[in-house]
C-alpha positions in Angstrom: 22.2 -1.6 -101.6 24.0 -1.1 -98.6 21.6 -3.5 -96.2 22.1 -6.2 -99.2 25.6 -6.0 -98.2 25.7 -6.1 -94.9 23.3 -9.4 -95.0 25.7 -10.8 -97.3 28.5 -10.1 -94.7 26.2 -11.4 -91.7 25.7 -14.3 -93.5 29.8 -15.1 -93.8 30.0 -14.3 -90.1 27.1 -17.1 -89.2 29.0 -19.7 -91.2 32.1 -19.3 -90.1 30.8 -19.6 -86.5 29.1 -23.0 -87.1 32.4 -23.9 -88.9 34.5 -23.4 -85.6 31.9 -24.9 -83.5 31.8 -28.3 -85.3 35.6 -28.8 -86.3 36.9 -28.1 -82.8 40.1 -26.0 -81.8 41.0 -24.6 -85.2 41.3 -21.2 -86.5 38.8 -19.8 -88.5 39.1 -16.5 -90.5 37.2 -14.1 -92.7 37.9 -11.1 -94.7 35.9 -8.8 -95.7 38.3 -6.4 -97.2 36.4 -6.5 -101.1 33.7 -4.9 -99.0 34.9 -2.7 -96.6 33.5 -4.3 -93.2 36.6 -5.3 -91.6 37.9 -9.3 -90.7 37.1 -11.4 -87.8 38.9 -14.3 -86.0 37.5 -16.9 -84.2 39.5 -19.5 -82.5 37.9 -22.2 -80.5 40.2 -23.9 -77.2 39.8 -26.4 -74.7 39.1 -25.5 -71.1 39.3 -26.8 -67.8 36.5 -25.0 -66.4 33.8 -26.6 -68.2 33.1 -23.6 -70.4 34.5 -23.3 -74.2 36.6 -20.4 -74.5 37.8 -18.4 -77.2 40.4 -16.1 -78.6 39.1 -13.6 -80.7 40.0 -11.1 -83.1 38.0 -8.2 -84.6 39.7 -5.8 -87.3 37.4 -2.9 -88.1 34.5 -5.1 -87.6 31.0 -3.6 -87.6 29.5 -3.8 -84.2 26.9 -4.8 -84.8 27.7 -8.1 -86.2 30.1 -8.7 -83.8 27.2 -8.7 -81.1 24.8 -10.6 -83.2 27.7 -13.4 -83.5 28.5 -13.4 -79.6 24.6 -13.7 -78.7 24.7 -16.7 -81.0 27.2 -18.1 -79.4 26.1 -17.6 -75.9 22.3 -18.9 -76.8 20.7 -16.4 -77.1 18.3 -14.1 -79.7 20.1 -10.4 -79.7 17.7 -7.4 -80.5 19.9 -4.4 -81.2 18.5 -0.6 -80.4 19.2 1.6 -84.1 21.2 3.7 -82.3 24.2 1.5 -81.2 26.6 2.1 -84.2 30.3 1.8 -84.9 33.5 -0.4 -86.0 35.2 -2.7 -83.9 38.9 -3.4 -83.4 40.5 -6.0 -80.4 41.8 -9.0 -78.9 41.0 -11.1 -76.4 43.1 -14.4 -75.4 41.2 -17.7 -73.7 37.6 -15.5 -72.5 34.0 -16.8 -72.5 31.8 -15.4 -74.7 30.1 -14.1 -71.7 33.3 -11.8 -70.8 33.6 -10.8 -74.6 30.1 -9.7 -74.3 30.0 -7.5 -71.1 33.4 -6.1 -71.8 32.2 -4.8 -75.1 29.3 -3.2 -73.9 31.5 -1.5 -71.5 34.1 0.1 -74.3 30.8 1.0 -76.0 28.6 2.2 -73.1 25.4 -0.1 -74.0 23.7 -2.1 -71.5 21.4 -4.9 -72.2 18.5 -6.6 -71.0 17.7 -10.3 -70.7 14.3 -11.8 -71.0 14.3 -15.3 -71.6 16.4 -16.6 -74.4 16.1 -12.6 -75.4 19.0 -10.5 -75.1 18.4 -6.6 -76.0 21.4 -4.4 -76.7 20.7 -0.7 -76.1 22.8 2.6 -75.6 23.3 3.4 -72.4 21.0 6.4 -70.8 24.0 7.4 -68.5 27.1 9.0 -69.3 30.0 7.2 -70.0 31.3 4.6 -67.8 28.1 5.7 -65.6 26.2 2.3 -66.0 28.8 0.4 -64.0 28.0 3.1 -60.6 26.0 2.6 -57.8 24.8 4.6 -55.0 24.9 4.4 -51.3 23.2 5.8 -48.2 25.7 6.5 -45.9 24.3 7.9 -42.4 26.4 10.3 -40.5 26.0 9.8 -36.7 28.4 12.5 -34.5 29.5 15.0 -37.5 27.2 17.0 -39.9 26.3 15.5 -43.4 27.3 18.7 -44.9 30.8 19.0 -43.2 31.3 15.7 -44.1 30.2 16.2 -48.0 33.0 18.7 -48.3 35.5 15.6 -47.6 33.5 13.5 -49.7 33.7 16.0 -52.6 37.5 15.5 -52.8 37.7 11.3 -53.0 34.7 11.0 -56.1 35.8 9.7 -59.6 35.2 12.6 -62.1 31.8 10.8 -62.9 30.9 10.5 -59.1 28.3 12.9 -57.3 27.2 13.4 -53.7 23.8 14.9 -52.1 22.8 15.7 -48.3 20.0 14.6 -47.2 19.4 17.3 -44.0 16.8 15.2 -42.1 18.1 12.3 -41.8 21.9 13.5 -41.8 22.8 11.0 -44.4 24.7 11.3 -47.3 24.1 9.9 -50.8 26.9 9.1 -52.4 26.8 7.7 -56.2 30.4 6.2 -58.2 32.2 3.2 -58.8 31.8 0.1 -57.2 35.6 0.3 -55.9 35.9 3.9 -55.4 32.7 4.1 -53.3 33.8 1.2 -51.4 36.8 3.5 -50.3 34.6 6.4 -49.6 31.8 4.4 -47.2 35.0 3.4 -45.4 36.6 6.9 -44.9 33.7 8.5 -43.8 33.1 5.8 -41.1 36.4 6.4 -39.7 36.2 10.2 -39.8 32.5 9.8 -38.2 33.8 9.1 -34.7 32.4 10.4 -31.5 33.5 14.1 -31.1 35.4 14.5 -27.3 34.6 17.4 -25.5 36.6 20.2 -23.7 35.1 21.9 -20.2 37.2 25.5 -20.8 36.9 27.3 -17.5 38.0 31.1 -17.1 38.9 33.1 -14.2 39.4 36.7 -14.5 40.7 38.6 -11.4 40.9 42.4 -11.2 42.7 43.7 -8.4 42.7 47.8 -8.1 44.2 50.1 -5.0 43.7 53.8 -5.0 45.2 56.3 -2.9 44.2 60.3 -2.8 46.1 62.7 -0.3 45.2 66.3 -0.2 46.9 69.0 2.8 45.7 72.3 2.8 46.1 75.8 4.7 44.0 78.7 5.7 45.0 81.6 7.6 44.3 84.9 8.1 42.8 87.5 11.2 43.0 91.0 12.0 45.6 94.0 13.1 44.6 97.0 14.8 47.0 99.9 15.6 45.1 103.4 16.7 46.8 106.4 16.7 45.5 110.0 17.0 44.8 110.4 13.1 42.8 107.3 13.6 43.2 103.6 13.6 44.9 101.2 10.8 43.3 97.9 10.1 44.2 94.7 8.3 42.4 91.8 7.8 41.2 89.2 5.5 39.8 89.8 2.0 36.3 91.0 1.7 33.9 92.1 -1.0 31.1 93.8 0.2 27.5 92.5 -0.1 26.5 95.8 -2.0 23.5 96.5 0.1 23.2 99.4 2.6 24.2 98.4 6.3 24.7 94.8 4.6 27.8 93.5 6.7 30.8 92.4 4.4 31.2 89.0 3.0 34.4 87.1 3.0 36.4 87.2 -0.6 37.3 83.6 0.3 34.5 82.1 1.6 35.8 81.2 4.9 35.7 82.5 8.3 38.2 81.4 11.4 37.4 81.5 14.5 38.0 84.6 15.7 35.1 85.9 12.9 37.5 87.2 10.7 38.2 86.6 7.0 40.9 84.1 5.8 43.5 85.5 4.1 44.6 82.2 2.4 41.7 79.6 2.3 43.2 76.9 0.5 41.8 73.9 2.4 41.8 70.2 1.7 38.4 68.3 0.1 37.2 67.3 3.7 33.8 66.5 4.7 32.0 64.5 6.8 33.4 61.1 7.0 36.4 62.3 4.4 39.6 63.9 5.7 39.5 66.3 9.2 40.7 69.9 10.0 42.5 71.2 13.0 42.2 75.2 13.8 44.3 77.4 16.2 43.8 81.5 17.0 45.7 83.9 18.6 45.1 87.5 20.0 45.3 90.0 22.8 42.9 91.4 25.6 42.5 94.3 23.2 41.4 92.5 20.5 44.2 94.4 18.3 45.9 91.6 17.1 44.4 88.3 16.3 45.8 84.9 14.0 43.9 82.0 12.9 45.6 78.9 11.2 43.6 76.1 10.0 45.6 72.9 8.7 43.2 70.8 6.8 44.1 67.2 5.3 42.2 64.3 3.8 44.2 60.8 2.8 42.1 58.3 0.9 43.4 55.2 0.4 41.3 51.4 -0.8 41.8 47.9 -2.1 39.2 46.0 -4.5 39.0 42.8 -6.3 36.6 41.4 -8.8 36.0 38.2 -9.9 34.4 36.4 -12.7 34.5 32.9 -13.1 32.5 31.6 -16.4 32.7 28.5 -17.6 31.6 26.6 -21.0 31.7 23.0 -22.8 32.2 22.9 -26.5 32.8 19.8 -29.2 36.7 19.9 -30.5 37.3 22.3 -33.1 34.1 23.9 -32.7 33.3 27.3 -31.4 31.9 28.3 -27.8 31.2 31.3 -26.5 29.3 32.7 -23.4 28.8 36.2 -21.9 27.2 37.9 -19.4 26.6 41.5 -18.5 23.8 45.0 -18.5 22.4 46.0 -21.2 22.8 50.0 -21.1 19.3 51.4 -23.2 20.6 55.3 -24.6 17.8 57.6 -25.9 18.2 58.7 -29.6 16.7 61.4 -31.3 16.7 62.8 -34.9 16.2 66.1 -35.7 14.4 67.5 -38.5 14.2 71.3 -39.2 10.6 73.0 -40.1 10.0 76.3 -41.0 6.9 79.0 -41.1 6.8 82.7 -42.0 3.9 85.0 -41.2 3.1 88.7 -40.9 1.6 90.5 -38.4 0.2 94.5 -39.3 0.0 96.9 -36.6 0.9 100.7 -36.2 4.5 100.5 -36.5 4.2 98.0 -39.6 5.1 94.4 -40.2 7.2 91.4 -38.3 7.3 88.1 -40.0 9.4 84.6 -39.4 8.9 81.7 -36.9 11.4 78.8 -37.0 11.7 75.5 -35.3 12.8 71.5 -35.3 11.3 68.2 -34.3 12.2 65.2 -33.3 11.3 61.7 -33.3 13.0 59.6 -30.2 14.6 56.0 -30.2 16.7 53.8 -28.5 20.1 52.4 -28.3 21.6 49.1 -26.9 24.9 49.6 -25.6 26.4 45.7 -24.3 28.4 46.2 -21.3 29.3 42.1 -20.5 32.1 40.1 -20.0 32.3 37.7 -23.4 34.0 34.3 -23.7 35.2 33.1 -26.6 37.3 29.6 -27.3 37.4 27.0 -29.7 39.7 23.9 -28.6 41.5 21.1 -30.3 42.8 17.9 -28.8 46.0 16.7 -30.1 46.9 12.9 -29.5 48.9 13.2 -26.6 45.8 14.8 -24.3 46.4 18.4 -25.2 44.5 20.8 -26.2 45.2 23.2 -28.6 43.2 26.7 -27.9 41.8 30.1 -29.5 40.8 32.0 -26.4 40.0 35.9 -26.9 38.1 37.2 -23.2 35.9 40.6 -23.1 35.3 42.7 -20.1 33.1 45.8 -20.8 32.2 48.1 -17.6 30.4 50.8 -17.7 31.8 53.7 -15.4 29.0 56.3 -14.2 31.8 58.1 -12.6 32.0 59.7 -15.9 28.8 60.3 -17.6 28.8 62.3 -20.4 25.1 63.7 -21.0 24.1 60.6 -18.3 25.4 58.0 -20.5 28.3 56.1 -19.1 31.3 55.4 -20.9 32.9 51.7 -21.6 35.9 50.3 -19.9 37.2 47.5 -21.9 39.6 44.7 -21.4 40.2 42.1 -24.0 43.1 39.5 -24.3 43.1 37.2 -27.4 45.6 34.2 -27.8 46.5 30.9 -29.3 48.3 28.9 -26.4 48.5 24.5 -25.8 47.7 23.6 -22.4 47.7 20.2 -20.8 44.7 18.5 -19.7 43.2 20.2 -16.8 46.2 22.4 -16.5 45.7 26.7 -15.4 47.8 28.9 -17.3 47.6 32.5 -17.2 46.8 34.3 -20.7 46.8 37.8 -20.3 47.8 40.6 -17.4 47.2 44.2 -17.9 48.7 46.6 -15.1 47.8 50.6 -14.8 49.2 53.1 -12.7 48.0 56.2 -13.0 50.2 58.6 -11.0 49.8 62.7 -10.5 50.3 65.9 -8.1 48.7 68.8 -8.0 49.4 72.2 -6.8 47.0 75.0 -5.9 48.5 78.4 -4.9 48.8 81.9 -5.0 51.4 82.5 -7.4 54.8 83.8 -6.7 54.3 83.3 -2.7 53.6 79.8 -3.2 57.3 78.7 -4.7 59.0 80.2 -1.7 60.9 77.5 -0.1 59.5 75.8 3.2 57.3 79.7 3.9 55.7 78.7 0.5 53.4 75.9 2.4 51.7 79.1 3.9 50.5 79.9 0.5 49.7 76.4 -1.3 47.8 73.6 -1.2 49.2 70.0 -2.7 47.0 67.3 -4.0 48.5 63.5 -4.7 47.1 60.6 -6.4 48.0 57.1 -7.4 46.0 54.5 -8.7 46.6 50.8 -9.3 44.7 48.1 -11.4 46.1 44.9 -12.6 43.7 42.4 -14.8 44.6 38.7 -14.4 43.2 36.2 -16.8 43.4 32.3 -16.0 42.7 29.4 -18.5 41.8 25.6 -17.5 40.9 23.2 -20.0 39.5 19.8 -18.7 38.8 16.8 -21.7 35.4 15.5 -21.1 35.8 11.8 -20.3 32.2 10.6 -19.9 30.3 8.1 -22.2 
C-alpha cells in the first residue's frame, strides 16, 4: 500500500516537470500534504550561460524522488542503491541541475557513478564528508618523515589522517582538497636544508704544586770519669737482645761520630729529592762529642693539560664525542658452603669444616673526557647552545685495593655565542693548603730552641680548569 503511494507521488513529480519544461519560466508547484510526502517547487529561468537554471524548493520531500526528478532533468537514467533513505528540505536560487545534484549528494554523503546515460546513486563507503578527500605523497628531503608527522598531526581536518612511509621518507597525507593544499605547502617550507654548527672545545688545566719539608737530628756522647767510675750520655738505644750483640739505635740513625741521634727528625730526602748537611764536634779525648744534621727537601712543579675535541652537528640536534681509558675492575661474588664431618680417635670426636666460593667478573669503569652540545641558529647568525663537558681521570696516586679512583670535572650551560666567537664556559680553581708539625712534645713549642726538637712540613697545591667554546656555522653547499 505504501509503494502504491509513493508511485502515485512519483507520478505528480514527473508531470509537473514536463509541465515547467514546456511552458517556460513559470512556477510550478505540488503538494503532497493529503499524503504525507512533503511539496516541491520547480521554477524554470533564463540564462546567459547557455545552460537552463533553476530555483528550487523541496519541503520534506522524499529523497529519493527528488533525485529521480534531477537525473531526469539532467538526461539521464538514475538507479538508486536501497539504502539511501531520508526527507528532503532546501533552497537553491539560479543553479544547474548539475550543482543541485552534486550538492545533494554531499549533505547526504552518497556518491554516484556514471556509465553512459546511467547514473547510479549509492551511499557512500567513507565516513562523512570523507568522499570529497584525497591523498598525497609528500617526500621529505633534509628532515625525518616522522618529525615532520608530528607537525602534520596538528594542521589535519578532524576527518584527515597521516602515515610514514620509513623507506622512502615520505609522508602520506589524506584530507580535504583545500586543507591538504595548505599542508603540502607547510611542510615544503619547513623541509629546508638543515645548516650546521662546527662546536670546538678547548679545555686547559693548569696545576702548580709545591712541598717543603726541614728537619733536624742531633745527638752524640758525654763522658766524665771519676774514681767511682765513668758517667755516660748518649743517644737512645734499645739493645738487639742477643749476647755480645752491639746496641741498635732507638731512632734509626747514626751521625757521624758513630753515635745515636738523640732527635732524628729529618726531612723526606733521597736521591734526587731534598739534601742534608751534617756537622760534629769533640775533643782529643773523645769525652765529648756533638753531631747536628739539618735536612731539607723543597719540591716545587708546573703542569698543563690540554684537550682540544671538536664535533659537527645539524641545528637543534644533539652531538656528542668522548674520548678516554677504559679502567677493567675484577668482581667477584661470594657464596658460602658448608660441610661437617667426624673424625674418631682415642681422645674422641672433632667435626666441622667451612668455606666460600667465588665466581669472578668484570667491571668497566669510563674514565674519558665527554662532549656534549646541541646548537640552534637564530636569524641574526647566532647560535644558541647546550654545552655540558666531562673530564674523568683516574688517579693511581690513590689506589684503593689497585683500583684507581675518578677525578671529575664537569661544567654544564646554556650560553649565545656569535658566529665563530670563543667564550669561556666554566673555570674551576683549587688550592689546597696545609702544615705539618712533627715533634717531641712539650720541647718542641719552646720558642726559637723548639726547632731543635721539631720537624715542619708545608704544602700548597694549585689547579685551575679552563673551558673554551667556539661555534663556527657551516657555510658550504
Amino acid at each position: 500500500m505504501k509503494r502504491g503511494r509513493h508511485g502515485k507521488v512519483g507520478r505528480v513529480v514527473w508531470v509537473l516537470i514536463v509541465m515547467v519544461w514546456l511552458i517556460g519560466p513559470s512556477v510550478a508547484v505540488v503538494s503532497a500534504a493529503g499524503t504525507g510526502q512533503g511539496t516541491i517547487s520547480l521554477k524554470k529561468e533564463s540564462s546567459d550561460i547557455g545552460h537552463p537554471v533553476f530555483t528550487l524548493e523541496f519541503r520534506d520531500a522524499d529523497l529519493k524522488d527528488v533525485l529521480r526528478a534531477l537525473g531526469q532533468e539532467n538526461g539521464l537514467n538514475v538507479i538508486i542503491g536501497e539504502e539511501v533513505n531520508g526527507r528532503l528540505t532546501l533552497s537553491f536560487q539560479r543553479v544547474t541541475v548539475h550543482e543541485a545534484f552534486d550538492a545533494i549528494l554531499k549533505i547526504n554523503n552518497l556518491i554516484s557513478f556514471q556509465e553512459g546515460t546511467i547514473l547510479r546513486v549509492v551511499k557512500s563507503p567513507f565516513a562523512e564528508g570523507e568522499n570529497n578527500m584525497t591523498t598525497e605523497i609528500v617526500p621529505v628531503n633534509f628532515a625525518t618523515a616522522k618529525e615532520s608527522a608530528e607537525t602534520v598531526k596538528t594542521l589535519l581536518s578532524k576527518q584527515g589522517s597521516v602515515a610514514i612511509d620509513a623507506r622512502t621518507n615520505s609522508l602520506i597525507v589524506r584530507d580535504l582538497p583545500d586543507n591538504l593544499a595548505k599542508i603540502v605547502s607547510i611542510v615544503k617550507s619547513l623541509d629546508g636544508r638543515t645548516p650546521q654548527v662546527l662546536i670546538e672545545a678547548r679545555i686547559v688545566e693548569a696545576g702548580t704544586n709545591f712541598t717543603r719539608e726541614l728537619g733536624i737530628q742531633w745527638g752524640g756522647n758525654f763522658t766524665n770519669p771519676t774514681n767511682r767510675g765513668a758517667y755516660q750520655v748518649t743517644g737512645a738505644t734499645s739493645n738487639s737482645g742477643g749476647s755480645g750483640a752491639s746496641p741498635a739505635p732507638l731512632t734509626g740513625g747514626v751521625g757521624l761520630s758513630g753515635n745515636n741521634f738523640a732527635v732524628n727528625l729529618p726531612a723526606t730526602v733521597a736521591q734526587g729529592a731534598g739534601g742534608a748537611v751534617g756537622f760534629t764536634f769533640g775533643n782529643i779525648a773523645s769525652t765529648r762529642q756533638l753531631d747536628i744534621q739539618l735536612s731539607a727537601m723543597e719540591d716545587a712543579g708546573q703542569g698543563r693539560i690540554l684537550s682540544n675535541p671538536r664535533v659537527m652537528t645539524m641545528d637543534n640536534k644533539e652531538a656528542r664525542i668522548s674520548s678516554g681509558t677504559e679502567i677493567f675492575v675484577q668482581t667477584a661474588v661470594l657464596s658460602g658452603t658448608s660441610s661437617s664431618g667426624t673424625t674418631s680417635g682415642t681422645t674422641g670426636g672433632t667435626a666441622g669444616t667451612s668455606g666460600t666460593s667465588g665466581v669472578g667478573g668484570v667491571t668497566k669503569i669510563d674514565a674519558k673526557l665527554e662532549l656534549i652540545v646541541t646548537p640552534h641558529i637564530t636569524p641574526d647568525n647566532r647560535v644558541v647552545m647546550h654545552v655540558r663537558a666531562d673530564k674523568k681521570e683516574p688517579d693511581y696516586n690513590r689506589q684503593v685495593q689497585n683500583i684507581p679512583p675518578l677525578t671529575t670535572r664537569t661544567a654544564e650551560t646554556d650560553l649565545l655565542v656569535a658566529d665563530g666567537e670563543t667564550i669561556v664556559i666554566g673555570g674551576i680553581y683549587t688550592r689546597n693548603e696545609s702544615v705539618g708539625t712533627k715533634g717531641i712534645p712539650f720541647l718542641s713549642r719552646i720558642p726559637i730552641l723548639g726547632w731543635l726538637f721539631k720537624k715542619e712540613t708545608k704544602v700548597d697545591n694549585q689547579s685551575e680548569l679552563l673551558i673554551f667554546i667556539t661555534p663556527t656555522i657551516y657555510k658550504g653547499n
